[in-house]
C-alpha positions, 0 to 999 in steps of 0.5 A: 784496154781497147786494142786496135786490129792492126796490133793483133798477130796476122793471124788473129787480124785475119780471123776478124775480117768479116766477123762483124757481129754487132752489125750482123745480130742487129740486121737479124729480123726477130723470129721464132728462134730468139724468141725461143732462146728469150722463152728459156731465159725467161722461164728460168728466170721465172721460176727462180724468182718463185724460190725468191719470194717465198719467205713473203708467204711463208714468213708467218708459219716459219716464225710460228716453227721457230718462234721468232722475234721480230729482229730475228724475222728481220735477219732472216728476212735479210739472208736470201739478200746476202746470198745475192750479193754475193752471188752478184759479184761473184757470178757476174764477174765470172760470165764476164771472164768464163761466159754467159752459158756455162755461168747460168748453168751453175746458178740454177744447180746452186738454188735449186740444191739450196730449196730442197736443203731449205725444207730440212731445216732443223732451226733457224740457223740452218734455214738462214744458212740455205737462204744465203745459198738460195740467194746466191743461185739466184743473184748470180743469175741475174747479172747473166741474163741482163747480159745474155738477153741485151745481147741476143736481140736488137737494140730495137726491142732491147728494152722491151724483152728485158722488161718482159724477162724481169717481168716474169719476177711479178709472175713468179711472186703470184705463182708463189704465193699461189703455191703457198697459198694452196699447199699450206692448207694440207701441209706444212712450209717445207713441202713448199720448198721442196715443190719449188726445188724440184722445178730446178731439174726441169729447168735446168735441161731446158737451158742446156739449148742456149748458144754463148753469147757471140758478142762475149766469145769476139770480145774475149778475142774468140774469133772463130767459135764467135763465127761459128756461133753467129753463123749457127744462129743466122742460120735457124733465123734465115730458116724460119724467116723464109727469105735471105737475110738483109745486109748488115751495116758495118759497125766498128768494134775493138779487141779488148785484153783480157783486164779484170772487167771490174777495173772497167767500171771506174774507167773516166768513161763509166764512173759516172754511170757507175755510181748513178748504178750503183745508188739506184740499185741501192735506194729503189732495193731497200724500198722494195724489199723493206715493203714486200718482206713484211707485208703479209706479216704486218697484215697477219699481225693486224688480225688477218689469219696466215692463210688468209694474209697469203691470199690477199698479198697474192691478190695484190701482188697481180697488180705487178703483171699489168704494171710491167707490160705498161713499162715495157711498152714506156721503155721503148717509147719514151726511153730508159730515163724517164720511164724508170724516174715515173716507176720510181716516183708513183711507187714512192707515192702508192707505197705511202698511200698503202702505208696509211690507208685505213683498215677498210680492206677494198682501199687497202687492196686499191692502194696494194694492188696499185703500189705492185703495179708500179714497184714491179714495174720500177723492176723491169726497169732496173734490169734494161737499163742497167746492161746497157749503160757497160760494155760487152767485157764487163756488162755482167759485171756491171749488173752484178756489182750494182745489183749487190750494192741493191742487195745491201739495201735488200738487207738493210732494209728488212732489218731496219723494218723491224726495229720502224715496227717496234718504234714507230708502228706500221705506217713507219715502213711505207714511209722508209719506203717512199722515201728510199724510192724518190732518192732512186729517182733523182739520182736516175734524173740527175746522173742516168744517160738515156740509152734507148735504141742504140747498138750496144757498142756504139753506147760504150767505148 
């Protein structure tokens, strides 16, 4: 509930004058320091998503450990998923209430302690455990550098470093399957995530260099650690941009109380961004994940050794780098909308060519490398988009929440797999994929607002 200043005590009215802060983060040129702080951000998130992604490479040899069916592949396909939904909806709400800073610190403490816990594994059960804790580390992130990085560069460029952010997701899948690739010719999947689990200490001292968002301290009505912040931050960025800083345009904001961020969500304003959100989400996570989590076993049952199914998909997984750079650059030049509804479309088209391509392994790595370079693209376009459609006191939570409802289809979708692969065959996966990926798309052409280079608050009410 928006309160105007004139209502707040005097000395709170008093504590707002000049504050500005949307018009003054907006105004700042782009310099080394934010560049500094987008370098933290995304290096953890890097290598976050290499814990994520390692069950695709070392799914083979853990099934050959426990000797597994495929549904109980499917299931523990499905746990890290779990985990990052409730990591979404938990870790979301609280950057929302308690702050961007503090939240991110505990998500990395969280997933890094979960993959050295992985390593020890004494079955299935207990790996299925630390997965779940791994998810949730990772989940909770997720909503919090939307946020933290929607709010720390100008709307300008906004669409671009987050797409470069979640970007590092397709760095990170090549580097775990670069890890796997080379460890698990000398030892066996759990030194793999113990090697992944000490990257977490490195991590986190670096994050301890982060600022709170200013955007978050004003809105909580935190007006004078807001000052503080904002004024520390001109100051590195007038430093090293040499010259004073250009006036800031006054740009009007509201005090808002201190409501739950989630009842924000289904206010008559958001509703409709809401569900487009939360079925984008859902749709475009089902197809992605009901792909990635199998392939390298698909391939490994189709004759390919363990190893060798870990190379290729490495292989074709660099397809995803080349794929975000490109989305990135569409996202700012001709907008959220479109560029997510083509990612989505061509991913549709590639992952049904993947899916019945013949056994000749040049077309099968065409088909690969061109299904990455357009589903991790649809990535990049998922996280800049998905900040921008709530307001400051509930962008965290509105990323969280539709990131869960895409966990819930990360989850079902590895599940629903293996029981395509008994019924139907292989070519029954690519499928589901496709289609999950076109029903994405035209609720984004239907229900989605286009939000390209707009200021924040004047996208939200």
């Amino acid at each position: 509930m928006a309160v105007p200043e004139s209502s707040l005590p005097v000395d709170d009215r008093k504590s707002t004058v000049g504050i500005n802060i949307p018009g003054r983060m907006e105004r700042l040129p782009l310099t080394g320091y934010q560049n500094k702080l987008f370098a933290v951000i995304a290096t953890a998130w890097l290598a976050d998503q290499v814990d994520v992604a390692l069950l695709t490479f070392l799914l083979g040899s853990i099934i050959e450990t426990f000797h597994l069916n495929t549904i109980q592949v499917g299931f523990l396909a499905s746990m890290t998923y779990l985990g990052q939904l409730i990591g979404n909806v938990i870790f979301g709400t609280m950057s929302d209430l308690w702050g961007r800073q503090k939240t991110f610190q505990i998500t990395m403490i969280i997933w890094g302690i979960a993959s050295l816990l992985a390593a020890t594994s004494w079955n299935v059960w207990a790996l299925m455990v630390f997965r779940v804790l791994i998810g949730a580390g990772v989940g909770g992130e997720a909503p919090v550098a939307q946020a933290m990085v929607s709010e720390f560069v100008p709307a300008s460029v906004r669409g671009k470093y987050i797409a470069w952010m979640e970007g590092m997701w397709a760095v990170g899948f090549v580097c775990s399957g670069a890890i796997s690739f080379f460890l698990l010719k000398y030892a066996n999947w759990r030194w793999v995530f113990v090697c992944v689990g000490l990257l977490a200490l490195v991590v986190l001292i670096v994050r301890r260099h982060l600022p709170e968002s200013p955007h978050w301290l004003y809105d909580r009505g935190r007006f004078k650690e807001a000052e503080q912040v904002m004024t520390a931050i001109e100051q590195e960025v007038e430093k090293r941009y040499g010259r004073p800083l250009p006036e800031p345009q006054q740009v009007e904001t509201d005090v808002h109380q201190k409501v739950l961020p989630v009842t924000v969500l289904f206010q008559r304003f958001y509703i409709k961004r809401t569900f487009m959100a939360f079925g984008l989400w859902f749709f475009a996570l089902m197809g992605f994940f009901g792909l990635t989590s199998w392939v390298a076993v698909l391939l490994n049952q189709a004759g390919m050794s363990i190893v060798k199914s870990v190379g290729f998909v490495t292989l074709i997984t660099v397809g995803g780098i080349p794929g975000f750079l490109a989305a990135a650059a569409l996202l700012e030049k001709i907008g959220r909308k479109a560029t997510t509804a083509i990612f989505l479309v061509m991913s549709a088209v590639l992952a049904y060519v993947y899916g019945h391509a013949t056994a000749n392994i040049t077309t099968l790595f065409l088909a690969g490398f061109g299904m990455n370079f357009f589903t991790f693209g649809m990535w990049c376009c998922l996280y800049a988009y998905t900040p921008e459609l709530f307001p400051t006191r509930a962008r965290s939570s509105g990323a969280g929440f539709a990131s869960a409802f895409g966990r819930i289809g990360a989850i079902t979708g590895p599940i629903v797999v293996g029981y395509i692969v008994n019924a139907v065959g292989h070519a029954g996966v690519f499928s589901l994929g496709a289609i999950s990926f076109v029903i994405a798309a035209l609720l984004v052409l239907i229900l989605g607002p286009e939000t390209k280079g707009e200021v924040l608050e004047k996208i939200s009410v």
